[in-house]
C-alpha positions as CSV (number, residue, x, y, z in Angstrom):
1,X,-36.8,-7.8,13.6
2,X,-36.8,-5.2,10.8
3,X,-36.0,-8.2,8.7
4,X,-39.4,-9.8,8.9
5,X,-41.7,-7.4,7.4
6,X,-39.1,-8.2,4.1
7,X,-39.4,-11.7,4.1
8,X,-43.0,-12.2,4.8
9,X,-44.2,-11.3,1.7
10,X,-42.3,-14.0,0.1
11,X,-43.1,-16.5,2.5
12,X,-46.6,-16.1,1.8
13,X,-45.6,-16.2,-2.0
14,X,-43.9,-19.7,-1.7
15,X,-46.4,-21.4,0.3
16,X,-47.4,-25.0,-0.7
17,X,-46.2,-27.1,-3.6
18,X,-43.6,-23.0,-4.4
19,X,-41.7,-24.1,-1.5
20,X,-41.1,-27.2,-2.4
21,X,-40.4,-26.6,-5.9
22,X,-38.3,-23.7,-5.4
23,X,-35.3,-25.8,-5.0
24,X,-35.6,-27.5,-8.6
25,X,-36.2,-24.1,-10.2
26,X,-33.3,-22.2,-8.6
27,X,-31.4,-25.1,-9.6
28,X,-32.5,-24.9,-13.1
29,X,-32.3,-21.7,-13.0
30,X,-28.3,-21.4,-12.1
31,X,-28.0,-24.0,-14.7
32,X,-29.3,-22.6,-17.6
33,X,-26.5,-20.0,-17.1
34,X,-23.9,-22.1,-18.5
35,X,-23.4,-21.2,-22.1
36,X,-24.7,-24.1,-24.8
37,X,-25.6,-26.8,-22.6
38,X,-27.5,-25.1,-19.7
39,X,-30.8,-25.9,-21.1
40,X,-30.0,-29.4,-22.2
41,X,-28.9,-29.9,-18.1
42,X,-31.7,-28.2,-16.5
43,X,-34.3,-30.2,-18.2
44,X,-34.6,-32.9,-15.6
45,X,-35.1,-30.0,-12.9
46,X,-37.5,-28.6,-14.8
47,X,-39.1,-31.7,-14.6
48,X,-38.9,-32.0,-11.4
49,X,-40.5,-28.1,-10.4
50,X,-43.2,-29.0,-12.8
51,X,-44.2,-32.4,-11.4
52,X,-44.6,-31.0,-7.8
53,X,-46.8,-28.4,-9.3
């Protein structure tokens, strides 16, 4: 229960089309960690988050 009061403001954050784009940009987000060709990978991600916007 003392768990709740932490993750509720972040629930209300991600409500709407931020859940359901949170998966594309955590993906893009651990793939633009790979050195030189991160970016070049996580365009279709980023794509993606920005079309469910």
């Amino acid at each position: 229960m003392k768990l709740l009061p932490l993750l509720l403001p972040l629930i209300v954050t991600l409500n709407g089309c931020g859940a359901v784009a949170a998966p594309c940009r955590i993906a893009s987000a651990g793939l633009k960690i790979i050195p030189l060709v991160g970016h070049a990978m996580a365009t279709p991600t980023d794509a993606c988050a920005t079309a469910i916007d």
